[in-house]
TORFIRO-544843 format. One record per residue (C-alpha): x, y, z; residue number from 1. Coordinates in steps of 0.02 Angstrom, whole numbers. Each point is the difference from the previous one (the first is absolute). Example, Ala and Ser with C-alpha at 12.3 -4.5 7.8 and 13.67 -1.06 7.14 Angstrom:
2
<pt><X>615</X><Y>-225</Y><Z>390</Z><n>1</n></pt>
<pt><X>69</X><Y>172</Y><Z>-33</Z><n>2</n></pt>
***
This chain:
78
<pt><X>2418</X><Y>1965</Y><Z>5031</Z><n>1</n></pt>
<pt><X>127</X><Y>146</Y><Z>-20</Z><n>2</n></pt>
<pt><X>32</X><Y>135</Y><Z>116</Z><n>3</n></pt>
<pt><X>21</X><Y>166</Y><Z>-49</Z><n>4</n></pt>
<pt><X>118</X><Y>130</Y><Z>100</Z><n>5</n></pt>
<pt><X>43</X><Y>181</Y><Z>-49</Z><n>6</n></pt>
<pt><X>129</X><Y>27</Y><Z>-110</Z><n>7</n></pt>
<pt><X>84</X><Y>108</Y><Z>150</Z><n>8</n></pt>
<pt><X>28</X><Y>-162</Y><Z>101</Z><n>9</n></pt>
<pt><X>137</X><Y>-28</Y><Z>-132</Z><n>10</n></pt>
<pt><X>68</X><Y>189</Y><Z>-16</Z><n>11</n></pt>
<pt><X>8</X><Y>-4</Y><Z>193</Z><n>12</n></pt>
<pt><X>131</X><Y>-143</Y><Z>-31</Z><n>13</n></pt>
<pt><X>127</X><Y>90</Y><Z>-116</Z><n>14</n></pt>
<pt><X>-37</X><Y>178</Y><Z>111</Z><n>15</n></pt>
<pt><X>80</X><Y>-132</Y><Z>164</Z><n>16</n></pt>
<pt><X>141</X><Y>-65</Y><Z>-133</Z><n>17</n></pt>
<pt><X>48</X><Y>14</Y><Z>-167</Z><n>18</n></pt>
<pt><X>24</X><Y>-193</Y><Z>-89</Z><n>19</n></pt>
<pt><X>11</X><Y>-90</Y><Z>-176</Z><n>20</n></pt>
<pt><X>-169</X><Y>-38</Y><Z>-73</Z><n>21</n></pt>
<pt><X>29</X><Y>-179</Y><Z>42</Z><n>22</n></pt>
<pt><X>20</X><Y>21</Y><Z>171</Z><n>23</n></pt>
<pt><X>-148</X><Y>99</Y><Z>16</Z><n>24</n></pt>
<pt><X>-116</X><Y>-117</Y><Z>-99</Z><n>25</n></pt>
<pt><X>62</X><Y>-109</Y><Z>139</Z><n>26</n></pt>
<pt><X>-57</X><Y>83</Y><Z>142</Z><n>27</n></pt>
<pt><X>-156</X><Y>40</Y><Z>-101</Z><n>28</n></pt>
<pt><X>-42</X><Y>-171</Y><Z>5</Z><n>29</n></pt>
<pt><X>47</X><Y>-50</Y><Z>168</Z><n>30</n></pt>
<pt><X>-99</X><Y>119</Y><Z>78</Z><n>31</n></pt>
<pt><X>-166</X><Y>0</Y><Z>-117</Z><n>32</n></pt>
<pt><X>32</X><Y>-163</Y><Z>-102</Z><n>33</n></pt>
<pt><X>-1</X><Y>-45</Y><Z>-184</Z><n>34</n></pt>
<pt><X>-186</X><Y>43</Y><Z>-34</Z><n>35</n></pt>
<pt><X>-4</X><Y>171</Y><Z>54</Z><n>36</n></pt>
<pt><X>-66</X><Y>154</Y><Z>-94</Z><n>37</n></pt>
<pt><X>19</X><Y>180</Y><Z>19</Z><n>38</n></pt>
<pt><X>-82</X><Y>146</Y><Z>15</Z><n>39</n></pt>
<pt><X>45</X><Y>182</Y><Z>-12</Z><n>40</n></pt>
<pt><X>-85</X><Y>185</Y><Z>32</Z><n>41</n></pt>
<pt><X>-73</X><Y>-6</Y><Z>-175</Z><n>42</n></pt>
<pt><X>-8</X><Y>-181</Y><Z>-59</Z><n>43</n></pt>
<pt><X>-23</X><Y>-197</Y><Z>59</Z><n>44</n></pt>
<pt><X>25</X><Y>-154</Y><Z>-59</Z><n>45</n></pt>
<pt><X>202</X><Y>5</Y><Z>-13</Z><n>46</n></pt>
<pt><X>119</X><Y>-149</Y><Z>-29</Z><n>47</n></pt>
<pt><X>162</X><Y>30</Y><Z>66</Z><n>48</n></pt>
<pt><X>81</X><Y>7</Y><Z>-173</Z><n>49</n></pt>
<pt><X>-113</X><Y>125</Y><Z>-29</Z><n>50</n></pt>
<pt><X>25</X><Y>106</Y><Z>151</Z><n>51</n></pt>
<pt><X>185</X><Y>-15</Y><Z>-18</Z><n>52</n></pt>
<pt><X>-21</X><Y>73</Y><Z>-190</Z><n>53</n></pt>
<pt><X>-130</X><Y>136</Y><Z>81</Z><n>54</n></pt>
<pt><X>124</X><Y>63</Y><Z>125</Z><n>55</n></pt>
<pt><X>134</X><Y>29</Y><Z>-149</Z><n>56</n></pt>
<pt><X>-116</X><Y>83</Y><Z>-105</Z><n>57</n></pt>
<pt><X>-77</X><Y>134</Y><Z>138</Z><n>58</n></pt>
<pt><X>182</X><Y>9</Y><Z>55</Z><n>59</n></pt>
<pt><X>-52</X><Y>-60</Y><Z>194</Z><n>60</n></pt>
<pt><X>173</X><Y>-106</Y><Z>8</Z><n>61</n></pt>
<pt><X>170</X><Y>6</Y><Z>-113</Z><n>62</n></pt>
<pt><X>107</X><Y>-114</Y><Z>-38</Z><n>63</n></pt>
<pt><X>175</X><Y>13</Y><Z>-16</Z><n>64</n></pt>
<pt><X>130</X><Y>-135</Y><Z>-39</Z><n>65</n></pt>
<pt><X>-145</X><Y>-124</Y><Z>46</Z><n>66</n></pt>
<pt><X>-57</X><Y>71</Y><Z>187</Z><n>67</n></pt>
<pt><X>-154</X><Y>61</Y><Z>13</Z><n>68</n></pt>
<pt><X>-28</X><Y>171</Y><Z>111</Z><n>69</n></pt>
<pt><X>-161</X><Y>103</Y><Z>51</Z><n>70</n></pt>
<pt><X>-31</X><Y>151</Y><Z>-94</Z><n>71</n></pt>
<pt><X>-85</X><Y>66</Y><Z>175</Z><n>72</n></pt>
<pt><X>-22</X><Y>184</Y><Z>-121</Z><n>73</n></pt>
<pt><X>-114</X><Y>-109</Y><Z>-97</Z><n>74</n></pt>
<pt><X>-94</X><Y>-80</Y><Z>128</Z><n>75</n></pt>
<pt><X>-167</X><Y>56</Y><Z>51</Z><n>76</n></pt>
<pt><X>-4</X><Y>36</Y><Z>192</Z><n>77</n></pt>
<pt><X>-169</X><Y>-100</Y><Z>81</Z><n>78</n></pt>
***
């Protein structure tokens, strides 16, 4: 059975510490393991590929020359 964890859990990681999207699918899966899903304030059900391609598109992280940052401007505040 998968768990599911709000998509924050993750954004809470880059707003501690900026890292390459490698090293963040790493912790992702230390901490929740390799089965987990994701939710957000509007939608459920989330793969982590697919959360990592949701944050680019609402513009909740950028990414420059391959580290990943918080957006915290484009982060709802709950």
């Amino acid at each position: 059975m998968s768990n599911e964890i709000h998509a924050h859990a993750v954004l809470n990681l880059l707003r501690e510490q900026s890292m390459t999207e490698e090293a963040l699918r790493d912790v992702i899966v230390k901490e929740h393991g390799n089965d987990v899903r994701f939710r957000t304030c509007s939608r459920s059900g989330f793969e982590l590929d697919g959360l990592l391609e949701f944050f680019k598109e609402k513009q909740k992280v950028t990414v420059e020359s391959g580290i990943w940052s918080l957006n915290a401007e484009r982060v709802c505040s709950h």
